[in-house]
C-alpha positions as a Python dict, from the first residue, in 0.01 Angstrom:
ca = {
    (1, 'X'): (0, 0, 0),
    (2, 'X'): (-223, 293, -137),
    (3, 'X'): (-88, 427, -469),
    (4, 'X'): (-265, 748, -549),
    (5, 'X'): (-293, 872, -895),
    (6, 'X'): (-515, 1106, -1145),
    (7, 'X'): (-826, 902, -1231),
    (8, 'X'): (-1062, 772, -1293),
    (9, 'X'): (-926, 417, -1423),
    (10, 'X'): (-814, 449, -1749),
    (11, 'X'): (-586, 740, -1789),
    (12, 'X'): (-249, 778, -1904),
    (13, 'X'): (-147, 785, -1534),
    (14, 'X'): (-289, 469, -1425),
    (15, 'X'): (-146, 333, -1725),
    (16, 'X'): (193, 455, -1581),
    (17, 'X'): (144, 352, -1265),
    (18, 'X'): (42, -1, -1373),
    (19, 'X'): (368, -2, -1587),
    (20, 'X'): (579, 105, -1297),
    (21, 'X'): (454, -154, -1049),
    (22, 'X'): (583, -432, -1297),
    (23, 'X'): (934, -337, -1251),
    (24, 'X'): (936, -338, -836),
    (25, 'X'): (801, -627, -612),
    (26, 'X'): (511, -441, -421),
    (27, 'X'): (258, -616, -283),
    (28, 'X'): (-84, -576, -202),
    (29, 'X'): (-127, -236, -373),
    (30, 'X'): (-486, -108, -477),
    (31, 'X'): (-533, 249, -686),
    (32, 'X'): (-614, 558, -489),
    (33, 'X'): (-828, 775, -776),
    (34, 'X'): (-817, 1170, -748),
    (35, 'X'): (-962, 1434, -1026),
    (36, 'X'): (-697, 1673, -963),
    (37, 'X'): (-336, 1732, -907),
    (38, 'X'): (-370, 1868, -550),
    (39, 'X'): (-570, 1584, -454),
    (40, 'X'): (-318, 1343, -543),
    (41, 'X'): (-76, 1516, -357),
    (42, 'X'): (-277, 1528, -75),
    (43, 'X'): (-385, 1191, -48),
    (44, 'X'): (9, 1076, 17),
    (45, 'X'): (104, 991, 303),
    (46, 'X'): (340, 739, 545),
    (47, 'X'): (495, 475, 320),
    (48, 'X'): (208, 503, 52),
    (49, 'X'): (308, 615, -296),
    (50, 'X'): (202, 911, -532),
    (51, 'X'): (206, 947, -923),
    (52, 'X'): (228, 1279, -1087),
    (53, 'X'): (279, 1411, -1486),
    (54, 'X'): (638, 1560, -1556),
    (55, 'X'): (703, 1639, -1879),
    (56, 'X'): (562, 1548, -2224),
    (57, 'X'): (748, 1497, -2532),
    (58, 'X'): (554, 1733, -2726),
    (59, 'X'): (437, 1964, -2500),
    (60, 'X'): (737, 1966, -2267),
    (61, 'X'): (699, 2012, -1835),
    (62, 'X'): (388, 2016, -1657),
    (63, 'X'): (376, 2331, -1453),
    (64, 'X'): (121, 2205, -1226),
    (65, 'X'): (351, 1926, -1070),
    (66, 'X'): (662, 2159, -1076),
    (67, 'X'): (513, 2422, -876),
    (68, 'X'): (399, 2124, -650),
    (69, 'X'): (742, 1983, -638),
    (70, 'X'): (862, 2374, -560),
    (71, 'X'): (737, 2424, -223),
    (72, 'X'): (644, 2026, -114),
    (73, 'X'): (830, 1741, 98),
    (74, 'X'): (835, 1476, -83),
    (75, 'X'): (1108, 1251, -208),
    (76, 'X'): (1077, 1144, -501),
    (77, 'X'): (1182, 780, -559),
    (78, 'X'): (1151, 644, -977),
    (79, 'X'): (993, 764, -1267),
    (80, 'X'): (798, 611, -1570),
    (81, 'X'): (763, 672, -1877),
    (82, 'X'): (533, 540, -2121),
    (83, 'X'): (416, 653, -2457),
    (84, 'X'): (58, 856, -2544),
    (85, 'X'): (-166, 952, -2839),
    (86, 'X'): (-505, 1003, -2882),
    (87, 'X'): (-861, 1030, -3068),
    (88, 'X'): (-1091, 1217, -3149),
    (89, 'X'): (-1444, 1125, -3128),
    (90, 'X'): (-1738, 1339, -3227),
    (91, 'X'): (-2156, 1333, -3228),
    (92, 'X'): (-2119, 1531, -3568),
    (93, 'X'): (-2013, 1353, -3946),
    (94, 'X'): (-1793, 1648, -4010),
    (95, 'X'): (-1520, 1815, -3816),
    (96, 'X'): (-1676, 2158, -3941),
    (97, 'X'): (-2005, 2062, -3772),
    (98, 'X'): (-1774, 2041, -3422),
    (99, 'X'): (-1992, 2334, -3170),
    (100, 'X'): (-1773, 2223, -2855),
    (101, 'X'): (-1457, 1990, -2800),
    (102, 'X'): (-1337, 1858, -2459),
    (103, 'X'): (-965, 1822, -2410),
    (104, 'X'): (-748, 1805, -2114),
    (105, 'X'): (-563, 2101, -2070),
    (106, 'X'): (-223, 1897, -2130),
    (107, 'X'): (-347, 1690, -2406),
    (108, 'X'): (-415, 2046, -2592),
    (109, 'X'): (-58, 2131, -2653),
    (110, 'X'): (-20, 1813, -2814),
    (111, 'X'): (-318, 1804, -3082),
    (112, 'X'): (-247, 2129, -3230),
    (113, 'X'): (-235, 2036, -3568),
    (114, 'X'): (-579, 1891, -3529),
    (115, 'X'): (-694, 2209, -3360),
    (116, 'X'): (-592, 2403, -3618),
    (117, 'X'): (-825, 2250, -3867),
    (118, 'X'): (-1136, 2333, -3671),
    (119, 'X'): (-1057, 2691, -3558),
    (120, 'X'): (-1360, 2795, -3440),
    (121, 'X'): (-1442, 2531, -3175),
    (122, 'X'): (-1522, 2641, -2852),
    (123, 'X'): (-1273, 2435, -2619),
    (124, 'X'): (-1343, 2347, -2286),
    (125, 'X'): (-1080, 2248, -2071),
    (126, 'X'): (-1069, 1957, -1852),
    (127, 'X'): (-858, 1778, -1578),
    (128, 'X'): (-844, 1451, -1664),
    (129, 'X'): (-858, 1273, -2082),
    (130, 'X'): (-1109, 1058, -1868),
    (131, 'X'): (-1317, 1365, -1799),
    (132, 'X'): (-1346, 1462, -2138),
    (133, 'X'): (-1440, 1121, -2256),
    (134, 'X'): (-1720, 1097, -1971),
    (135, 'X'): (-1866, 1494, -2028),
    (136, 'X'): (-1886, 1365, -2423),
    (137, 'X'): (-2062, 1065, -2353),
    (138, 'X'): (-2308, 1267, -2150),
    (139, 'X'): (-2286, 1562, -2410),
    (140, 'X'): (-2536, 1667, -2746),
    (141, 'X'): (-2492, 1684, -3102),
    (142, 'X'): (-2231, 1884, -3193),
    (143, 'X'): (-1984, 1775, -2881),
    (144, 'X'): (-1648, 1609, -2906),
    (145, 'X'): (-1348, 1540, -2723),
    (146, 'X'): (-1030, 1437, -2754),
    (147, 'X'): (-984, 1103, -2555),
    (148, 'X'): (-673, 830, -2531),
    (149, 'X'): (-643, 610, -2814),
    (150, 'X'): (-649, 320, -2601),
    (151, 'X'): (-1037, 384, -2523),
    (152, 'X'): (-1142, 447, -2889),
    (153, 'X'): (-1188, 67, -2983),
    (154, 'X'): (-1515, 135, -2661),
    (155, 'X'): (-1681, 343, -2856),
    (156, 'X'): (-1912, 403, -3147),
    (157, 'X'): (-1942, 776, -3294),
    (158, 'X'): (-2062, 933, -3592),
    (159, 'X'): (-1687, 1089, -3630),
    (160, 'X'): (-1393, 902, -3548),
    (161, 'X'): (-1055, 979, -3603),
    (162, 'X'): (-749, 788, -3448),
    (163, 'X'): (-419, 899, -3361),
    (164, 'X'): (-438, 1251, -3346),
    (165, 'X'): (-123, 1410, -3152),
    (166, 'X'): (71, 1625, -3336),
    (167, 'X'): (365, 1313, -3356),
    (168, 'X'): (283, 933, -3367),
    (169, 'X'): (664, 866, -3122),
    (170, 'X'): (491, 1116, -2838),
    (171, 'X'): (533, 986, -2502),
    (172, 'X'): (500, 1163, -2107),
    (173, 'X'): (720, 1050, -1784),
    (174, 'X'): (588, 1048, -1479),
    (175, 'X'): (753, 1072, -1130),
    (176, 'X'): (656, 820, -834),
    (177, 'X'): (682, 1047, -495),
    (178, 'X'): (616, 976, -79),
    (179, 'X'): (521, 1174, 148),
    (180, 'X'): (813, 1237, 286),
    (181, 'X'): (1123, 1545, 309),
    (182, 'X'): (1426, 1427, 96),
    (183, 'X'): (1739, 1519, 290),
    (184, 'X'): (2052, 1530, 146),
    (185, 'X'): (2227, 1340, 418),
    (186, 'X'): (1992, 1069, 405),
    (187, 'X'): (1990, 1049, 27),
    (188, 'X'): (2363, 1050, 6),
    (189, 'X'): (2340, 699, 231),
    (190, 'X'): (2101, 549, -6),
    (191, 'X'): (2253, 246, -260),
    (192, 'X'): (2139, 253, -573),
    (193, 'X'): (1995, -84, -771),
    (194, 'X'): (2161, 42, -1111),
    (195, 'X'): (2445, 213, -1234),
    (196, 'X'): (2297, 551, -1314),
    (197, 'X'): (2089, 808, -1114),
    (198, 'X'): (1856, 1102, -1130),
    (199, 'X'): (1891, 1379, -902),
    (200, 'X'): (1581, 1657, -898),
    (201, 'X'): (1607, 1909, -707),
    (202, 'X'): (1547, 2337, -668),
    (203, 'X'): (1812, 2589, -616),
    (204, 'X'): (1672, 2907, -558),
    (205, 'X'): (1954, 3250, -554),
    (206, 'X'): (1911, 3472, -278),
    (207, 'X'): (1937, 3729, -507),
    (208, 'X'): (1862, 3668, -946),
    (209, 'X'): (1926, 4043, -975),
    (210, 'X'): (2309, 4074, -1102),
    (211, 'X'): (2469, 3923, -1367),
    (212, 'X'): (2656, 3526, -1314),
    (213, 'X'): (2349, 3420, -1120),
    (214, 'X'): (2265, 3105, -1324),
    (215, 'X'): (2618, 3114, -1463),
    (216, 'X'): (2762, 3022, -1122),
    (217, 'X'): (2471, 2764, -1067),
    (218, 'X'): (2589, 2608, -1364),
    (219, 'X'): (2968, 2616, -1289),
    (220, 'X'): (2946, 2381, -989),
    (221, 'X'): (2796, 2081, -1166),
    (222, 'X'): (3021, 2150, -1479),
    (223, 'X'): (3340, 2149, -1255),
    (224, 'X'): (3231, 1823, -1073),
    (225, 'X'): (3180, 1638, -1472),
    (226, 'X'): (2825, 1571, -1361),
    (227, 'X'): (2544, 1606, -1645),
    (228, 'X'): (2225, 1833, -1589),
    (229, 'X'): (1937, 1703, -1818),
    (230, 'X'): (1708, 1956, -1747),
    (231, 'X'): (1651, 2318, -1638),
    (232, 'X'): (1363, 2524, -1629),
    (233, 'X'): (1325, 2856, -1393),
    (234, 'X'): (950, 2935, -1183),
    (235, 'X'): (832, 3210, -998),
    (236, 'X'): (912, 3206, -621),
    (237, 'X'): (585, 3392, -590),
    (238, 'X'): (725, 3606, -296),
    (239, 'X'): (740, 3882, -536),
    (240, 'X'): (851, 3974, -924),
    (241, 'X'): (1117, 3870, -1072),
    (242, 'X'): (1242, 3654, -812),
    (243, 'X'): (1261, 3248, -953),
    (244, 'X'): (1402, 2912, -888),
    (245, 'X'): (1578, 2718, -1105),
    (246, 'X'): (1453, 2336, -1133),
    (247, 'X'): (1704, 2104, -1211),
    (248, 'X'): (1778, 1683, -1286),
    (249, 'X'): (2132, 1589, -1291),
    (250, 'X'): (2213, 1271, -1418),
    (251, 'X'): (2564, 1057, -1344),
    (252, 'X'): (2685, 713, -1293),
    (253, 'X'): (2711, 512, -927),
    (254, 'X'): (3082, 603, -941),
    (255, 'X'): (2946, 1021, -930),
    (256, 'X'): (2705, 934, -614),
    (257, 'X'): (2952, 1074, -357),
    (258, 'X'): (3092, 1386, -606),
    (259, 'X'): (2704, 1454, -646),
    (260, 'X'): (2615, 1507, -275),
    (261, 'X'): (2972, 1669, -216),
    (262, 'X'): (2870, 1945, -484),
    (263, 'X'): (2511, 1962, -349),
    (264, 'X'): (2645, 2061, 23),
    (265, 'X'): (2919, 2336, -174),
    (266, 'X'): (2581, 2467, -356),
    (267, 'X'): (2414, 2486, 29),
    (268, 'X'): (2608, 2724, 134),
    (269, 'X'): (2570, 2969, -150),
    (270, 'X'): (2181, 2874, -227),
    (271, 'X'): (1853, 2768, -82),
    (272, 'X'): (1890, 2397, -215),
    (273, 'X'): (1542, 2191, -231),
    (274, 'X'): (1666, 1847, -284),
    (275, 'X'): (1335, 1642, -464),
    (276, 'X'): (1504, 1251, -382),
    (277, 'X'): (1804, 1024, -596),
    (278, 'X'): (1674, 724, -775),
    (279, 'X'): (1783, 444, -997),
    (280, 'X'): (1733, 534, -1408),
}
């Protein structure tokens, strides 16, 4: 089985995908690198397996899986979560001295307190924390980057400073995906290997223009005693003003039928996107 995930080796997501493998009896699986979210997406297919960001502690959801998730079919089957901090590494033996930094453009949000202290660094963005370690390693004096803790004890820099997020608890969950259109019908059939469930999924309004929209959204899950653990609204992109609302409702095996019961009342008010119903 092909598990595809954001390399190279080494990043937080092959870390996650390496944790979630322990806890399921695959076999014969080898690691399917991409740069890019898009790639990773892409490179699913059959009865492989995907691995994408979600949210961060610190820095909260990752917009470039959600407005994956928005439009794609894929079912989404487990999620992962492990914990993250990082370094910072530098050809310079002063912070001050610091011309450019690379950091991953999620990794940012959670160093700002560092970032702060060296306000007039020129950042430059990357894809991947693996990225910005290579691009310093192949950089000049007066480069750094902001790289995963775990690959600090590698290296050897005139500047060196460990465990730099903004919190020392932080931690990022991942979501393991296929290739493949999560239908409600189907999903309501599946048995669970645990006593509680997570249920992703989009509910997009035909209309978000009068008052009660997201009021009434709310309504049918609070009526049915079933827990949402996240919201968040995105842009349809068919024009202004016009979103989805992305949601995860949690609830115990005993809630699996009430769940799908609500989620076909919801149908026939809303476009409903289900995203897939997996153990937690």
């Amino acid at each position: 089985m092909k598990f595809s995930v954001l390399g190279p080796a080494g990043t937080f997501a092959d870390a996650a995908a390496k944790a979630y493998l322990k806890t399921l009896p695959f076999n014969n699986v080898f690691f399917d690198y991409h740069p890019t979210f898009d790639q990773v997406y892409q490179a699913v297919s059959g009865d492989n397996i995907g691995l994408l960001p979600l949210e961060n502690q610190l820095d909260g959801y990752v917009s470039a899986t959600l407005q994956r998730l928005q439009t794609a079919d894929v079912t989404e089957i487990g999620e992962v979560t492990i914990p993250v901090n990082f370094g910072l590494v530098a050809n310079v033996s002063d912070s001050q001295q610091i011309k450019q930094l690379y950091v991953q453009f999620k990794t940012e949000g959670q160093c700002q307190e560092l970032l702060s202290t060296i306000p007039n660094v020129q950042l430059i963005t990357t894809s991947s924390n693996m990225i910005s370690l290579a691009k310093f390693q192949a950089g000049q004096p007066g480069d750094a980057a902001i790289i995963p803790q775990s690959q600090m004890s590698d290296l050897s820099a005139p500047l060196m400073i460990d465990n730099v997020a903004d919190q020392s608890d932080n931690r990022t969950r991942f979501i393991v995906f296929q290739s493949k259109p999560a239908n409600l019908a189907t999903l309501a059939q599946k048995s669970l290997a645990t006593d509680r469930f997570k249920a992703p999924l989009f509910v997009t309004p035909a209309f978000n223009d009068r008052p009660g929209t997201l009021y009434d959204i709310l309504g049918y899950f609070a009526a049915s005693q079933l827990n949402l653990v996240a919201l968040m609204s995105l842009p349809t992109k068919t024009q202004l003003g016009v979103y989805s609302f992305y949601l995860e409702v949690s609830g115990t095996r005993e809630q699996q039928a009430e769940l799908f019961l609500t989620l076909e009342k919801m149908a026939a008010n809303y476009q409903v996107h289900p995203l897939g119903y997996y153990a937690v």
